[in-house]
C-alpha positions as CSV (number, residue, x, y, z in Angstrom):
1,X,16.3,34.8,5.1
2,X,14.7,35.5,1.8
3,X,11.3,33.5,1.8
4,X,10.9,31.0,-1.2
5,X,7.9,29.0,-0.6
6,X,6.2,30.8,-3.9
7,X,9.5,30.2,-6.0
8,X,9.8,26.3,-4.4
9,X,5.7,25.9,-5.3
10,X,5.9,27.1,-8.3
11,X,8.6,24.7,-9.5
12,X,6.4,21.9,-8.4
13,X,3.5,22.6,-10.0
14,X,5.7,23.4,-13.1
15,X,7.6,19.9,-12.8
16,X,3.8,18.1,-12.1
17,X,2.3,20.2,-14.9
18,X,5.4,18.4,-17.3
19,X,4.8,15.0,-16.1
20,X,1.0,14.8,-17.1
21,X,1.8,15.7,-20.6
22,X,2.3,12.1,-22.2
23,X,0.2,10.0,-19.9
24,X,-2.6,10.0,-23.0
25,X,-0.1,7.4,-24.8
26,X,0.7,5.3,-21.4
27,X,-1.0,2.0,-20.8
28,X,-0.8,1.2,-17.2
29,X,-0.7,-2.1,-15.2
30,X,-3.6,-3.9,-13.8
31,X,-5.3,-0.7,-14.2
32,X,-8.6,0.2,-15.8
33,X,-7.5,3.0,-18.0
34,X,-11.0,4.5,-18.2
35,X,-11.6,4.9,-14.5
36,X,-7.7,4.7,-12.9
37,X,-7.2,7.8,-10.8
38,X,-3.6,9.5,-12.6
39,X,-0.8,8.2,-11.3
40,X,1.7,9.9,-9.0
41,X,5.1,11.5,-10.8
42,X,7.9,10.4,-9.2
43,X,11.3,12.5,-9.6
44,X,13.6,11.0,-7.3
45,X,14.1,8.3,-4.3
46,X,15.7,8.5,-1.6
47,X,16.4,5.9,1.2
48,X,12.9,4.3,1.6
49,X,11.6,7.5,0.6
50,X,9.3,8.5,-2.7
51,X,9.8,12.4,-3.6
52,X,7.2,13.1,-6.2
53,X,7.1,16.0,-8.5
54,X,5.0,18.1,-6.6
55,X,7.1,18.2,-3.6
56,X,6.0,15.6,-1.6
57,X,7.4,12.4,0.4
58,X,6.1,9.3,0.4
59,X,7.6,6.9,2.6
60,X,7.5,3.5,0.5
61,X,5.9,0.4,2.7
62,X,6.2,-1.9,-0.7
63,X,9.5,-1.4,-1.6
64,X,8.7,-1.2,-5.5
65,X,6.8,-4.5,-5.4
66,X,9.1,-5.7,-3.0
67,X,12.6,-5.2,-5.1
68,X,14.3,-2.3,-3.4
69,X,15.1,-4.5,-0.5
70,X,18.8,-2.0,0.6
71,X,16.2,0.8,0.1
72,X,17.0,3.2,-2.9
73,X,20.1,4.5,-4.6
74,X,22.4,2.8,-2.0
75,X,25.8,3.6,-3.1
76,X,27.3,0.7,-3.5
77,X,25.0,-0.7,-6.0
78,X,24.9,2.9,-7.9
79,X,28.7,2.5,-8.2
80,X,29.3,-0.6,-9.7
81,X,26.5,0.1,-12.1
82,X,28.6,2.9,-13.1
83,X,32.2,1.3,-13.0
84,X,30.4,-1.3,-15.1
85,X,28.5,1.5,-17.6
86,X,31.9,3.0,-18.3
87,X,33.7,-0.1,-19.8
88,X,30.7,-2.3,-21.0
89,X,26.5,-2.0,-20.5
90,X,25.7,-5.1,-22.8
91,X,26.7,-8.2,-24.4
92,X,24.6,-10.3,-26.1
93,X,25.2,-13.5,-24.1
94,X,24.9,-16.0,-27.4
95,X,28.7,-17.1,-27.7
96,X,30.2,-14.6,-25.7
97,X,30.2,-14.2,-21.9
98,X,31.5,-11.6,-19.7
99,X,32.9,-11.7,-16.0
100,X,30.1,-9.8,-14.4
101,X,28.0,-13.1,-15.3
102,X,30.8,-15.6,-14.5
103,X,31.0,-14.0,-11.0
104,X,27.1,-13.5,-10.2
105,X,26.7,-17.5,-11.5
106,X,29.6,-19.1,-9.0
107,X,28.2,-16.7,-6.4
108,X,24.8,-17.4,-6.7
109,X,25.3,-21.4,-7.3
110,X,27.8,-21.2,-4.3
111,X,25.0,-20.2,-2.3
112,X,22.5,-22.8,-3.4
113,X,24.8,-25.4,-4.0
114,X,24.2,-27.5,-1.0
115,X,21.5,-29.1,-2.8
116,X,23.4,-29.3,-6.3
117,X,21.8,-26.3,-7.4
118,X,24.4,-24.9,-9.6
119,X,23.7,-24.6,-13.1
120,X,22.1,-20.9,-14.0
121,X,20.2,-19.5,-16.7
122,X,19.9,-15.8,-16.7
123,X,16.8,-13.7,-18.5
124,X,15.4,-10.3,-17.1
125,X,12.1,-10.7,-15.7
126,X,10.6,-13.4,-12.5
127,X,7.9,-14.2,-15.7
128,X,10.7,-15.4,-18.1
129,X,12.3,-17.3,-15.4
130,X,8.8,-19.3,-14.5
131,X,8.9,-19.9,-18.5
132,X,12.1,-21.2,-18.7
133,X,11.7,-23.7,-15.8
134,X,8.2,-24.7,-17.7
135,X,10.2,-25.3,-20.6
136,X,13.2,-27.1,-18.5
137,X,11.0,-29.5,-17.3
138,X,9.4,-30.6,-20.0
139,X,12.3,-30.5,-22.2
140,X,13.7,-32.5,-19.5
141,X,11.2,-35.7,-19.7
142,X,11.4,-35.7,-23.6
143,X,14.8,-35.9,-23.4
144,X,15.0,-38.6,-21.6
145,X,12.9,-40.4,-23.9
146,X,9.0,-39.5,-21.9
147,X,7.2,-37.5,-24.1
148,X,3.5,-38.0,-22.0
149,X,5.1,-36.0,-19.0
150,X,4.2,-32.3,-20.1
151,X,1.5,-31.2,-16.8
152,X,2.3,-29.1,-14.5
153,X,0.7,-29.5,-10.8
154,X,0.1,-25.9,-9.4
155,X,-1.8,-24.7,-6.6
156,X,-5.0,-22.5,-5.6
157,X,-3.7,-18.7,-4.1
158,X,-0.6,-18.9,-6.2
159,X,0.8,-16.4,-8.5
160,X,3.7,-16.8,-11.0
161,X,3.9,-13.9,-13.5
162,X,1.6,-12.6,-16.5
163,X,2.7,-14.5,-19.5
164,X,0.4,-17.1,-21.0
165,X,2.7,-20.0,-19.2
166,X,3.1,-18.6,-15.9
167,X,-0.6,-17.6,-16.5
168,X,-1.4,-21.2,-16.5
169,X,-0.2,-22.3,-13.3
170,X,-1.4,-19.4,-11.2
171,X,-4.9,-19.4,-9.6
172,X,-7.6,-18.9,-12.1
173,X,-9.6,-17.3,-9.5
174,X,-7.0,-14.6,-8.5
175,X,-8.3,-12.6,-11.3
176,X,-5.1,-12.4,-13.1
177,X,-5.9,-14.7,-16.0
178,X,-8.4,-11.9,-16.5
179,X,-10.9,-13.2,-19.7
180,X,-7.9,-15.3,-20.6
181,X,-8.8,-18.4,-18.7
182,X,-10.1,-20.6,-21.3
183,X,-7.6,-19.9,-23.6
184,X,-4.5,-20.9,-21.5
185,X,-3.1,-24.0,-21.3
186,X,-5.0,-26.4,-19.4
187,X,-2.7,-27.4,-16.1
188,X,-3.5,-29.2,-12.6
189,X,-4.5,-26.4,-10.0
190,X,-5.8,-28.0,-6.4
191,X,-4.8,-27.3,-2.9
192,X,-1.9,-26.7,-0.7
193,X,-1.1,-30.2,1.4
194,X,-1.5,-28.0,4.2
195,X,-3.8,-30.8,6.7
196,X,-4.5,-34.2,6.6
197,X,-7.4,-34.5,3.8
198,X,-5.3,-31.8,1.1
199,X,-2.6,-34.3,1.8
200,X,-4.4,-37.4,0.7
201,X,-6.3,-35.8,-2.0
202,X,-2.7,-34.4,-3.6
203,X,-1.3,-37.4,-3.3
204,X,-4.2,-39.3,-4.7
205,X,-4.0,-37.0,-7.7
206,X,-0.5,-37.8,-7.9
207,X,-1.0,-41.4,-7.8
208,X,-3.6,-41.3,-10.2
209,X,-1.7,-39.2,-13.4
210,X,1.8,-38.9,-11.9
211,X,2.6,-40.3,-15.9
212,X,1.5,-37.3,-17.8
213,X,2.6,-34.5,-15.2
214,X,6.1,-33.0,-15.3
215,X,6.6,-31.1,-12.2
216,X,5.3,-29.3,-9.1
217,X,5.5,-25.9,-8.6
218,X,5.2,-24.2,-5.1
219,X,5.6,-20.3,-3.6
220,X,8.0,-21.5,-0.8
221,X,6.3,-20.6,2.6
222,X,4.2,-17.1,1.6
223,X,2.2,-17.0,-2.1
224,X,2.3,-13.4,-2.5
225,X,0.6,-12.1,-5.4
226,X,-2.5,-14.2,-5.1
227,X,-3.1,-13.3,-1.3
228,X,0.0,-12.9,0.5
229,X,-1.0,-16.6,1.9
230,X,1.3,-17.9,4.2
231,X,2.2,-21.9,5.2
232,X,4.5,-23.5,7.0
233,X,7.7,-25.3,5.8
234,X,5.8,-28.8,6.6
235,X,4.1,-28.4,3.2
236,X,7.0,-27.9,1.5
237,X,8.9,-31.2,3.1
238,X,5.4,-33.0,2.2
239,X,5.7,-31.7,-1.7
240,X,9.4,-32.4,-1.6
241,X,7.9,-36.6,-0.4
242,X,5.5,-37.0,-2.6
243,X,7.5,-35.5,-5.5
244,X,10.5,-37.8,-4.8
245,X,7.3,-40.8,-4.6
246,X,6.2,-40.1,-7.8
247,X,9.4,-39.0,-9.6
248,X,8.3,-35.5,-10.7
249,X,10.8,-32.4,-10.5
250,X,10.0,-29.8,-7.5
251,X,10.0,-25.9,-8.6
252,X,9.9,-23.3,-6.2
253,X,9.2,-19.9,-7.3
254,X,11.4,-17.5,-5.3
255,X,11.1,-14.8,-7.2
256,X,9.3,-12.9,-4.2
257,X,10.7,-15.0,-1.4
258,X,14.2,-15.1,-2.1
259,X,16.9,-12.6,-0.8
260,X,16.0,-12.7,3.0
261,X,12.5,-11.2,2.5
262,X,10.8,-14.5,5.1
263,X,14.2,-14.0,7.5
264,X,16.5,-16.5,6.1
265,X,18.0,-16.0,2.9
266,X,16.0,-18.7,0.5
267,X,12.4,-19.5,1.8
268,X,13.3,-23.4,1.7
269,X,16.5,-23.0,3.9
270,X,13.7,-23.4,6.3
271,X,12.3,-26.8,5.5
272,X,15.8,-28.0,5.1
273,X,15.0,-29.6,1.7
274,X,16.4,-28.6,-1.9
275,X,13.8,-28.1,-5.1
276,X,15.1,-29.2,-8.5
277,X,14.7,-26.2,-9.9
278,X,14.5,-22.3,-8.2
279,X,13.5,-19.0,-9.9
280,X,14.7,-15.6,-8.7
281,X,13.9,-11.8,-9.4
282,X,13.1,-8.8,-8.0
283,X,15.2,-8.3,-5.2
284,X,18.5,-9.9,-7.4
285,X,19.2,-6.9,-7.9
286,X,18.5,-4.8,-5.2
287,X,15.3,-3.0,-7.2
288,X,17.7,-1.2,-9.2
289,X,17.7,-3.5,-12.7
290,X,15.4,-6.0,-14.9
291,X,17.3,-9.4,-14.1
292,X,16.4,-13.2,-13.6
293,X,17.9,-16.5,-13.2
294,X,16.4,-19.9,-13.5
295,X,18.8,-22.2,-11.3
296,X,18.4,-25.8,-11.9
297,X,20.3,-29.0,-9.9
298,X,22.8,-31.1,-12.1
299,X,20.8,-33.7,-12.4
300,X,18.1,-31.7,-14.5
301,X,21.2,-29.8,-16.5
302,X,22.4,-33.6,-17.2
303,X,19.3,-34.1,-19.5
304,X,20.6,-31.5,-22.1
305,X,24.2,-32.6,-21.9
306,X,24.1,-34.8,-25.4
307,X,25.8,-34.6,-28.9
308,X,22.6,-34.2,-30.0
309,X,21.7,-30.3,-31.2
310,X,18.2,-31.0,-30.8
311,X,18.3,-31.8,-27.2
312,X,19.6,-28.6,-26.5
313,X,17.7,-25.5,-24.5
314,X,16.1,-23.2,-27.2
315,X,16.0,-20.0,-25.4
316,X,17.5,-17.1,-25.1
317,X,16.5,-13.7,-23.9
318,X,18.3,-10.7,-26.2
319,X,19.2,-9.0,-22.6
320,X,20.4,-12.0,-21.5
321,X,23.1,-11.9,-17.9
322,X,22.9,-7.6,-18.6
323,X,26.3,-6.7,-18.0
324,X,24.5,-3.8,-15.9
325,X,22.2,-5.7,-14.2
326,X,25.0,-8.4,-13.4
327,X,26.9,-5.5,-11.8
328,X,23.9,-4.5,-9.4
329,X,23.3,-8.3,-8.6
330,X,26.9,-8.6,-7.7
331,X,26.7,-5.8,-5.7
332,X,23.9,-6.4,-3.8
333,X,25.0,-9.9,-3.2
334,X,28.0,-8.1,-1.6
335,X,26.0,-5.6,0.8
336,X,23.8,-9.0,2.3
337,X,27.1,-10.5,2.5
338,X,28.9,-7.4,4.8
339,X,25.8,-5.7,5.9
340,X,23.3,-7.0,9.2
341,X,19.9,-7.9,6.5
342,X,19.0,-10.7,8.2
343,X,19.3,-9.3,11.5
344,X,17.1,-6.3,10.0
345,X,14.4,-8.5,8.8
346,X,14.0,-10.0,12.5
347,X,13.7,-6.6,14.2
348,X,11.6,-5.6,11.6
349,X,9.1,-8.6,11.7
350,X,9.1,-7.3,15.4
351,X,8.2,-4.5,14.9
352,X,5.5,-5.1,12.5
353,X,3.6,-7.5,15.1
354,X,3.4,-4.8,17.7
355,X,2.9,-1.9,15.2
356,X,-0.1,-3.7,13.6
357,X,-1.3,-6.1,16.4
358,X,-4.0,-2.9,17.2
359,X,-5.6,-4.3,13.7
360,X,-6.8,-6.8,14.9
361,X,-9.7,-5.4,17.3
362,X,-10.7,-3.4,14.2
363,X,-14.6,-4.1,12.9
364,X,-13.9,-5.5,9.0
365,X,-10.9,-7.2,9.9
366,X,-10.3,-10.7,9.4
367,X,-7.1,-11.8,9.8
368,X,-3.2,-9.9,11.4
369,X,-0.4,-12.0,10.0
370,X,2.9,-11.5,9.6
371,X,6.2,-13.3,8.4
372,X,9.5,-11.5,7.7
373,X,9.7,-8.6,6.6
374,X,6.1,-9.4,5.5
375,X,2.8,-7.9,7.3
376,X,-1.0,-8.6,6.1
377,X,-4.0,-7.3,7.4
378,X,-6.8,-9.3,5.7
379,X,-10.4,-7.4,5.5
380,X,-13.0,-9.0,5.2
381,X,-13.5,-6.8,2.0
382,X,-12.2,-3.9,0.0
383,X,-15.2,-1.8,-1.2
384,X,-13.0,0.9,-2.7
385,X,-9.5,0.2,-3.5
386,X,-8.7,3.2,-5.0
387,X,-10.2,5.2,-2.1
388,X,-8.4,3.6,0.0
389,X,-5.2,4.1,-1.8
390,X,-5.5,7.5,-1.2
391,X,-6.0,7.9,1.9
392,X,-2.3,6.2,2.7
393,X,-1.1,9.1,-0.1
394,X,-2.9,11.3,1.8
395,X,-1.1,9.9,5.4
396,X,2.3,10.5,3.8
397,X,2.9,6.5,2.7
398,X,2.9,4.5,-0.4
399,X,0.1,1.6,0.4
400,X,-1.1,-1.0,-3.0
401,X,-3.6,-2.5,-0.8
402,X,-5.0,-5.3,-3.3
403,X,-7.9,-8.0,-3.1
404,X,-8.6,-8.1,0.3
405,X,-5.2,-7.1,1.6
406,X,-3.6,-4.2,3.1
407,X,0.3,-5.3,3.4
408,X,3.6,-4.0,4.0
409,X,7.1,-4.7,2.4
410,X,9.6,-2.5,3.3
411,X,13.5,-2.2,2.7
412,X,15.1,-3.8,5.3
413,X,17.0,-0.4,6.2
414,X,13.8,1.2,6.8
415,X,14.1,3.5,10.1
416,X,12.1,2.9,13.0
417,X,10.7,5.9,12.5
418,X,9.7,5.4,9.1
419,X,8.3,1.8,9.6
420,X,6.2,3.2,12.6
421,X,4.6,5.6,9.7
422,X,3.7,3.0,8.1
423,X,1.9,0.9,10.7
424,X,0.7,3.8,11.9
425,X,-0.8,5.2,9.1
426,X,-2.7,1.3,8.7
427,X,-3.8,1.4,11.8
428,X,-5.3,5.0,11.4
429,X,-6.7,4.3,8.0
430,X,-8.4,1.2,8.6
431,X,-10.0,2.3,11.9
């Protein structure tokens, strides 16, 4: 057998040379461009699996902030992107509609519509679809003739997307408002109900300016970005009380626990209440396209049902329902209907107690939770994140550790063998 291990090495220092050119003109995410180490060049995924251009494998613990929930490239989802490429990739959705839409809207409402939930509004990113349920709600009270209604009550460790509304209602003190903070919109942030005294001092609040606040807004059961946080679904039924007491609309932000990523499909299935209005993302699509939906209860939609032009909506995202992105939501939709997920979330929340339970006797650690398809291990600080992002590279995983977290969101067709990696490689690292 000839030996090609120069030949194979060269090519991947030829394909990592490539990708650094062009990184000068790149502005990165919640990076400090300055000091950021560079980051890794991808060239292809497979499974739950990260090939970079240098040859290696990284198995993914994060699932592409927490999107690529059938692992990567499944081929269902690849193929009706491509039926759906050959005939039609866009339409703008302004006065014309298209049946990839009409189908992903009846499913989607079919599956929420216990609770009435059945009116859909599409845009492409979990940010836009906070915005639009902002602007529902508000819209909502002026038309019905309340124009001092226009707070929003929010709550401390929550995290609802990077523009300046969903800015507003996440926890100043996550950092993500970065030197924003005083020039945001000024909203309501306090605590969870989570005991006895946050209870009474919510609903005090409430009782006090219930007049000029719109609506609550709640991550269902884990708040992800600002912690990974997790409550029961008690607070939820005691948010769903008090917002029925005072007559404000409920939002929960599913964006990151929709789609079976806490073990049932829709984080409030599990309180066995319905908010007024929901938002989904990332895993809509199974990680493979930009696509949102803001899903509102009739009773809301009613509001904006008039003669009257001016009491319309006024929004409208140019990508709008993608006729692409439609297709992948469709598809995905199809593989949690004929495909085990659920089942694969339980065995893998199993897994992840046992695989990080040796955490916890760790020096530095402060807390082993885990929820889901969901595992945390809290430190009691992160001196170097970037060191310690490395060292998972260097154990042959893709970590984000991030605050004070180290945490683990994996497709739900992740091997055994790959999720031990992962837990593994935590365990090792941290110790």
């Amino acid at each position: 057998m000839p030996d090609n291990t120069s030949e194979n090495k060269t090519l991947a220092e030829t394909k990592s040379t490539r990708f650094q050119v062009g990184l000068e003109h790149l502005w990165l995410p919640y990076a400090q461009m300055k000091t950021a180490p560079r980051p890794l060049a991808v060239t292809a995924t497979r499974d739950c699996r990260l090939v970079l251009a240098d040859g290696r494998e990284l198995v993914d613990g994060i699932a592409s902030w927490w999107t690529a929930c059938h692992g990567y490239n499944h081929p269902h989802i690849r193929s009706a992107v491509e039926r759906q490429l050959a005939s039609m990739p866009h339409v703008m959705f302004g006065g014309l509609v298209h049946e990839q839409a009409l189908t992903l809207a009846r499913r989607l409402a079919g599956m929420l519509g216990q609770g009435n939930l059945d009116r859909v509004f599409f845009s492409e990113s979990g940010s836009v679809a906070v915005e639009v349920a902002l602007k529902m709600v508000r819209q909502y009270w002026r038309n019905r003739g309340v124009s001092s209604r226009d707070r929003i009550v929010a709550f401390k460790s929550g995290y609802h997307g990077d523009t300046t509304g969903a800015m507003a209602i996440s926890d100043p003190e996550s950092g993500f408002q970065g030197t924003l903070t005083g020039a945001l919109p000024q909203q309501i942030i306090v605590g969870l109900p989570v005991d006895a005294a946050s209870t009474s001092a919510l609903e005090t609040l409430l009782a006090r300016r219930s007049e000029g606040i719109a609506a609550i807004i709640t991550e269902p059961l884990v708040q992800g970005a600002g912690g990974m946080r997790f409550h029961d679904a008690r607070v939820l039924q005691t948010l769903r009380r008090l917002a029925d007491r005072y007559e404000l609309l409920l939002i929960f932000d599913e964006i990151f626990t929709g789609f079976g990523r806490n073990g049932t499909m829709f984080a409030f299935e599990q309180a066995g209440i319905v908010p007024d209005i929901i938002t989904l993302s990332k895993a809509l699509t199974g990680g493979t396209l930009p696509l949102a939906a803001t899903v509102a209860r009739g009773s809301v939609f009613e509001a904006f049902w008039s003669d009257d032009p001016a009491k319309a909506l006024m929004h409208g995202p140019t990508f709008m329902a993608n006729a692409l992105a439609c297709a992948a939501a469709n598809a995905s939709l199809d593989l949690f209907e004929r495909e085990p997920r659920l089942a694969q979330v339980a065995k893998i929340e199993a897994l992840l107690r046992d695989g990080l339970a040796p955490c916890r006797k760790l020096a530095g650690v402060k807390d082993v939770r885990v929820k889901g398809a969901i595992g945390v291990v809290e430190l009691e600080r992160i001196q170097n994140l970037n060191a310690l992002r490395q060292r998972f590279i260097e154990e042959g995983v893709f970590v984000r550790p991030f605050g004070s977290i180290v945490y683990l969101t994996p497709a739900f067709t992740i091997s055994e063998a790959d999720l031990a990696k992962l837990t593994g490689a935590v365990v090792r690292v941290l110790a």
